[in-house]
N, C-alpha and C positions, 0 to 999 in steps of 0.2 A: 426860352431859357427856363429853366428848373431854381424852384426856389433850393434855399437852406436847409428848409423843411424835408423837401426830399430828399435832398444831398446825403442829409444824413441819414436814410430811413433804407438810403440804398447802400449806403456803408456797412448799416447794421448787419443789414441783409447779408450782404458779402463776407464780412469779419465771421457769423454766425457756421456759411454754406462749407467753409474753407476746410475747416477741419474734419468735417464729413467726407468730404471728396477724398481729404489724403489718406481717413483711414480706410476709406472704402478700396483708394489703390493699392494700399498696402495690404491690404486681407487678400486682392484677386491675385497680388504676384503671390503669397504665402500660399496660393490655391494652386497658382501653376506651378511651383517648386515641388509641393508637395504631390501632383502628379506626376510631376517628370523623374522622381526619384523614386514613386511606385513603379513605375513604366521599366524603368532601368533594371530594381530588383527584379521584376515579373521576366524580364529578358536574360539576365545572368542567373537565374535558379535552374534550368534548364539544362545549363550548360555546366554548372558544378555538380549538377547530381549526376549526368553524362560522365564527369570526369573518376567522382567520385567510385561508382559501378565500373567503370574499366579501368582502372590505377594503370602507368607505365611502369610505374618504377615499386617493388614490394615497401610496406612502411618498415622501418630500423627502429629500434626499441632503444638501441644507444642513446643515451641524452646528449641533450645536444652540447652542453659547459664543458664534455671532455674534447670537442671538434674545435670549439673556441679557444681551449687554451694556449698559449702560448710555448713555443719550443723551446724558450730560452729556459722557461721555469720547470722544466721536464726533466732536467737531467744534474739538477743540484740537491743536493742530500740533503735532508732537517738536519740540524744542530742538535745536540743534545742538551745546548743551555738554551733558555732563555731571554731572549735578550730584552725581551719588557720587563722582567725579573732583575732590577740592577744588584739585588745583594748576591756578588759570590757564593758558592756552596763550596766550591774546592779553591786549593791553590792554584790551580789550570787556569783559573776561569778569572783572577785577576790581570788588569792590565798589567802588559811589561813596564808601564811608566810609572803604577804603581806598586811595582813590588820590590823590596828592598834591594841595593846594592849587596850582591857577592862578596865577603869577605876575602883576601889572600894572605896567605902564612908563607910565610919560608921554609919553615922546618916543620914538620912531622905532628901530630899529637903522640905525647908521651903518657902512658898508663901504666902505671904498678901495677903488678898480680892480685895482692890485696884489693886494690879498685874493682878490678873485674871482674872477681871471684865476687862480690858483693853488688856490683852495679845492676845484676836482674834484681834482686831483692827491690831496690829500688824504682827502675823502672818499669817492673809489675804490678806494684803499687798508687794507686790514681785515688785522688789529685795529688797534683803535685803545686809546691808555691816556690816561689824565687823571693829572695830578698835583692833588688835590683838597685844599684846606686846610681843617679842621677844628679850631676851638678852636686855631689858630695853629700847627699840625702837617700836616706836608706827610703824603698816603699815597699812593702808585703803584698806581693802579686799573685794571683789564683787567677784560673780562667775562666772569664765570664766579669772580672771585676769592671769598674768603670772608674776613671782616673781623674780628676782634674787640680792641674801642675797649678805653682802659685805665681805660675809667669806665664808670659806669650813667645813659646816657641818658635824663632823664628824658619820661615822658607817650609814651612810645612802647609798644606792644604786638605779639606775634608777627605778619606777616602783614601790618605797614604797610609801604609805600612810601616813601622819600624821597629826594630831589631833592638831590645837589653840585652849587651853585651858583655857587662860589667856586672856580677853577682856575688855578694858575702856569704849567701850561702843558698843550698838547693836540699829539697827535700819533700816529705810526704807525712803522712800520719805518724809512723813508724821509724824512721829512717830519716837521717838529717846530715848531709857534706856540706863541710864549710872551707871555704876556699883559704888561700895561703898567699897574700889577704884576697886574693878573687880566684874564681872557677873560669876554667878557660872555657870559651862559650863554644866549642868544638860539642862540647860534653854534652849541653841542652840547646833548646832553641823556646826561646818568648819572643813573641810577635804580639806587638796594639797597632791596634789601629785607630787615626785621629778621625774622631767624631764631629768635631767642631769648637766654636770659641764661643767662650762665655763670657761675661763684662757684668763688672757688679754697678750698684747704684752710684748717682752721679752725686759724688761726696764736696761739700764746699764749707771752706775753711774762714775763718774772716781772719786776717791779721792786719794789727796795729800797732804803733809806738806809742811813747810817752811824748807828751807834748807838741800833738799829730793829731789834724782834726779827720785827717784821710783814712780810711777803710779801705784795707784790699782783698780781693778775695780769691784765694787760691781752690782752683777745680783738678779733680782726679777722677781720673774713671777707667780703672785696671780692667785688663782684659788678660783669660785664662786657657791655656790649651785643654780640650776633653780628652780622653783617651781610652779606648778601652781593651781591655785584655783578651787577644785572640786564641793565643797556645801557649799553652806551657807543657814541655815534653822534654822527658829526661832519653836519651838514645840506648839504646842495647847496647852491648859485645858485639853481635853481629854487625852494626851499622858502622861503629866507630872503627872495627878491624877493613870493613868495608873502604872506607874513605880515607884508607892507607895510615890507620894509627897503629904504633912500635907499643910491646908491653914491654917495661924496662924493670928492674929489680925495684925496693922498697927505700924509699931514702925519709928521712926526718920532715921534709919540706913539701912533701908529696901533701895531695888532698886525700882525707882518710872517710871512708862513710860510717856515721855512727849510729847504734839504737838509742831512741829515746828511751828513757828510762819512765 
């Protein structure tokens, strides 16, 4: 029987020899991979340069992303918009959902001679401003303006268009028509467009009675439509004879264009 003494002397021994052993087998397999995978290149170089020196087939200089593309993407035309570009450039290019409702008239536009004999003076003349009335509030409109109403418009959303229809008067630097009391909007066209909503600070009120130990506190916090001014365009002669307008003789009630003075 073996003592302790050596029991443990043979453990040491063993615990010390172990990790010698396994890196020694792991080096001789890293030996033999690393020849069997010289062996193999030394075997296939042989036979690529073989291939290489007598080609079957000539090489094509065509790249190869035009063999990969697909057929479906061949035969559809670029767009001329856009469409990571969300801001319109033209009216084409707005959605049908968001472009104003078509008006319909029954009857005719009717233009005096005076009118028309004077309306290029006018719409030759740029810019032009509209005095548009809204909810019985005159506003002075130019293109490019920016609008914000003192209420919250409702059923509107970012991005729609709408139409002033209603105008006290139209005009330019030089020239100024004032409606009888409004201009039929046949005559011009003003288009904004709603920007977004705006909300002022949150306002808090205290109210109390007389002989009332209770405080109450009344909160507000208004919210505003944006708007901003797209077009403002007064039509020619040609357009409005175009779109089937009558010139009619000169009556008292007619809209007259004036010079400013």
């Amino acid at each position: 029987m073996f003592s302790r003494s050596a029991l443990r002397s043979l453990a040491s021994e063993l615990r010390w020899t172990a990790p010698s052993t396994i890196s020694s087998a792991a080096s001789l397999q890293q030996r033999a991979c690393l020849h069997q995978t010289a062996s193999l290149m030394n075997s296939e170089q042989p036979q690529s340069q073989s291939a290489s020196s007598h080609p079957e087939s000539p090489l094509s200089a065509t790249p190869r992303a035009q063999d990969t593309q697909p057929k479906s993407h061949q035969g559809v035309k670029a767009s001329t918009f856009d469409e990571t570009n969300m801001t319109p450039q033209t009216r084409a290019h707005v959605p049908i959902a968001k472009q104003p409702v078509a008006p319909t008239f029954t009857s005719p536009l009717k233009v005096t001679e005076s009118l028309m004999s004077q309306l290029p003076h006018l719409a030759g003349q740029k810019p032009h401003y509209v005095v548009a009335q809204l909810h019985a509030r005159p506003y002075l409109l130019t293109e490019g303006d920016h609008i914000r109403l003192p209420f919250l418009m409702p059923k509107v959303k970012a991005g729609d268009i709408l139409r002033f229809n209603r105008a006290s008067a139209l005009g330019s630097r030089d020239f100024t028509m004032k409606g009888t009391p409004t201009i039929d909007e046949r005559i011009y066209e003003c288009r904004v467009r709603v920007t977004g909503v705006d909300a002022e600070p949150l306002r808090i009120k205290e109210k109390t009675k007389r002989r009332q130990r209770h405080v109450k506190q009344a909160k507000s916090k208004h919210r505003y439509t944006l708007l901003r001014v797209m077009d403002v365009r007064v039509k020619t002669p040609e357009e409005l004879l175009a779109e089937g307008a009558v010139v009619v003789e000169d009556s008292a009630d007619s809209s007259v264009i004036e010079p400013r003075s």
